[in-house]
C-alpha positions in Angstrom: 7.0 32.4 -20.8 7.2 28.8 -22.6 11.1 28.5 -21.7 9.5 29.3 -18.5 6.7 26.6 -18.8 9.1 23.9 -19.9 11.4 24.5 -17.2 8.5 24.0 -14.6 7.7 21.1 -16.0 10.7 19.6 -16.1 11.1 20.6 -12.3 8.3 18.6 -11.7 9.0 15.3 -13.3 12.5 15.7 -11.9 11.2 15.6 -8.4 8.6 13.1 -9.1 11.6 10.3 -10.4 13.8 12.2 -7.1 11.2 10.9 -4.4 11.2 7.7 -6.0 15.2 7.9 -6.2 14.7 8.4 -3.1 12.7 5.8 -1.0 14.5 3.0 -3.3 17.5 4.4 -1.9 16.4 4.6 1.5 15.1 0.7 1.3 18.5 -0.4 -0.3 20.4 1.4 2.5 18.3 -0.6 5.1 18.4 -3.7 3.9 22.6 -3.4 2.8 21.2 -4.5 -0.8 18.5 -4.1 -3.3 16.1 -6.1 -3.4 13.9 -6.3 -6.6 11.0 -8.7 -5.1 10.2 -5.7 -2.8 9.9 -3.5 -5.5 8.2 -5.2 -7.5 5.4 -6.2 -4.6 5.4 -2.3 -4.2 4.7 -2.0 -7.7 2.0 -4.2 -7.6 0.0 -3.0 -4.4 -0.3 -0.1 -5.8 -2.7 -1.1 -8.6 -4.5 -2.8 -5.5 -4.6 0.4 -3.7 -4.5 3.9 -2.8 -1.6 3.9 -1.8 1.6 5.1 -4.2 4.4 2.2 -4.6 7.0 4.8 -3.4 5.0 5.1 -0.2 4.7 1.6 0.6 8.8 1.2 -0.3 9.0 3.9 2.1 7.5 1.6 4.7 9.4 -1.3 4.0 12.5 0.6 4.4 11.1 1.8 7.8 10.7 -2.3 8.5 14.0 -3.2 7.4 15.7 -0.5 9.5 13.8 -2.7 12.4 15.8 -5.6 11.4 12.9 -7.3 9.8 13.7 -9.9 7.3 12.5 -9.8 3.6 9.6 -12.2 4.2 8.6 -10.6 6.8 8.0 -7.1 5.1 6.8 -9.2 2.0 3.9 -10.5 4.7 3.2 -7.8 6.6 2.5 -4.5 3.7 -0.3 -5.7 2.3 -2.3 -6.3 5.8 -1.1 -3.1 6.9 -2.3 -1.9 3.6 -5.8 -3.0 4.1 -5.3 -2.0 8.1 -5.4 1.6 6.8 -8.0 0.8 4.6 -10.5 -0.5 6.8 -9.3 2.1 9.9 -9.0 5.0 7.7 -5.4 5.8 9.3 -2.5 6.4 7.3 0.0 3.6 5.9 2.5 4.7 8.3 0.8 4.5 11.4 -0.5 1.0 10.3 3.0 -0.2 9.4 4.1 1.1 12.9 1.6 -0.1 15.1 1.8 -3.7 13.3 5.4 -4.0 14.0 4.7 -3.5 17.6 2.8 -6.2 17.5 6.1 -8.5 17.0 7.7 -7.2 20.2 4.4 -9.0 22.0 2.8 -5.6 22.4 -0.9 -4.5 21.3 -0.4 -0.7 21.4 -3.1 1.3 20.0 -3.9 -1.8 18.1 -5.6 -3.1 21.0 -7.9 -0.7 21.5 -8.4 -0.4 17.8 -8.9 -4.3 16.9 -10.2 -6.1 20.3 -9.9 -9.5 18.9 -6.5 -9.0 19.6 -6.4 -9.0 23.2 -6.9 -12.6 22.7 -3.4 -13.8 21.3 -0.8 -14.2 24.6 2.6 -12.4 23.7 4.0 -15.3 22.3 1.4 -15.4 19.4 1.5 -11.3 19.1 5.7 -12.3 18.5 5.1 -14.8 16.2 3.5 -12.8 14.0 -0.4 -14.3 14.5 -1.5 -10.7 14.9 -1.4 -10.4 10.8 -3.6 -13.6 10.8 -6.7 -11.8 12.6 -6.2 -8.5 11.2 -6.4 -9.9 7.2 -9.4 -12.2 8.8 -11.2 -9.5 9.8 -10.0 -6.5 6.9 -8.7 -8.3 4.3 -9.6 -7.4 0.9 -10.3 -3.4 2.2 -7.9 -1.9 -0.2 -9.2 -3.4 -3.1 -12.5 -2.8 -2.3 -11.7 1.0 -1.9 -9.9 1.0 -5.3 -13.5 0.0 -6.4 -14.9 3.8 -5.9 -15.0 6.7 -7.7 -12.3 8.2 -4.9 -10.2 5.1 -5.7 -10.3 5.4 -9.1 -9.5 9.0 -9.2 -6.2 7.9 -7.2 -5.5 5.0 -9.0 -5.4 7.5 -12.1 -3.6 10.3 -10.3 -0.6 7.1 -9.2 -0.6 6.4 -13.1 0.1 9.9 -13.6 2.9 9.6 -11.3 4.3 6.7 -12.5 4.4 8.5 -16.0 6.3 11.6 -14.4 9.0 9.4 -12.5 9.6 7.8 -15.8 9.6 10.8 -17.8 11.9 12.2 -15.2 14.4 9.7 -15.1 15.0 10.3 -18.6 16.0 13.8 -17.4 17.1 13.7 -14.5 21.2 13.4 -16.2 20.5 16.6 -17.7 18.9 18.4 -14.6 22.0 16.4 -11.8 24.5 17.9 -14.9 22.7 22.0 -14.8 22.2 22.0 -10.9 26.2 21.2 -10.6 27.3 23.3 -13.2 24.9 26.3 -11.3 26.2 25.5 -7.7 29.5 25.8 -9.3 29.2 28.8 -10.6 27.0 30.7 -7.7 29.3 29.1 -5.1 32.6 30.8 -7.4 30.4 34.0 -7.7 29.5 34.6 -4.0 33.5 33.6 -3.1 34.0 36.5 -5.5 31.8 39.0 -4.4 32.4 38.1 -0.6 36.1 37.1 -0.7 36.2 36.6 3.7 33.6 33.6 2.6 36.5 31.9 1.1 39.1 32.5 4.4 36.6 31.6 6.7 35.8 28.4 4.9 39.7 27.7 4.9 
């Protein structure tokens, strides 16, 4: 029952430090580098809000497979932040619907934010579309991190941070079992089904 216990446990701080793995991964593939400022503004928003840092690096990967440049992403997560805040949608549909915006389109935006029907294309492409939205919402996330709800989350993220730190520290050991167990099942089915081997060949 305890060996049990403690290899739960260790399951789940490995796959808390794997989906972190994972999104920083995924934002270094999109961007052909890594990029340390990025983290490090995720790290930061998340204190802000109630949002965890490896969902908004998740989002910023999303922008940079759009092509947008660091600065960009750097400008537009936090007022897509407080866009889900203040809309109560989630931080993906906020990112998505704000990079729209920079193709001259309103979307569901539009209908969503009306003072936005008053920027031409032009100004929705130049990005002026993050200039009404943190007029108008600005400061939301922060204000929710304010409430009991926020702080439960903000507490449940430092929890998670713990766990992805916690699990990097064992994740060498877990990478090194789970080979040395594939090894072995993958030898012991090509054993006990010896046509698994021929018709892999």
């Amino acid at each position: 029952f305890a060996t049990g216990m403690v290899g739960a446990t260790i399951g789940r701080l490995g796959k808390s430090f794997a989906i972190q793995e994972l999104a920083e991964r995924k934002l270094e593939t999109a961007l052909g580098k890594t990029s340390q400022a990025l983290l490090e503004q995720a790290s930061a928003l998340q204190t802000q809000s109630s949002f965890g840092d490896e969902a908004i690096i998740t989002q910023q990967a999303f922008l940079a497979s759009l092509s947008f440049s660091e600065n960009q992403i750097s400008s537009m997560i936090p007022v897509a932040i407080d866009l889900a805040a203040a809309l109560g949608i989630s931080l993906e549909s906020a990112v998505k619907n704000l990079s729209k915006t920079y193709s001259g389109l309103q979307g569901e935006l539009g209908e969503l934010v009306p003072q936005l029907k008053n920027l031409s294309v032009e100004q929705l492409k130049s990005g002026q579309a993050l200039r009404v939205i943190t007029e108008l919402m600005g400061g939301s996330a922060k204000e929710q991190v304010k409430t009991l709800d926020g702080s439960l989350r903000q507490m449940g993220m430092a929890f998670g941070d713990l766990a992805e730190q916690l699990g990097g520290v064992v994740a060498p050991a877990i990478i090194s079992v789970t080979k040395l167990l594939t090894t072995f099942i993958t030898a012991s089915n090509l054993k006990l089904f010896p046509n698994v081997k021929e018709e892999l060949e």
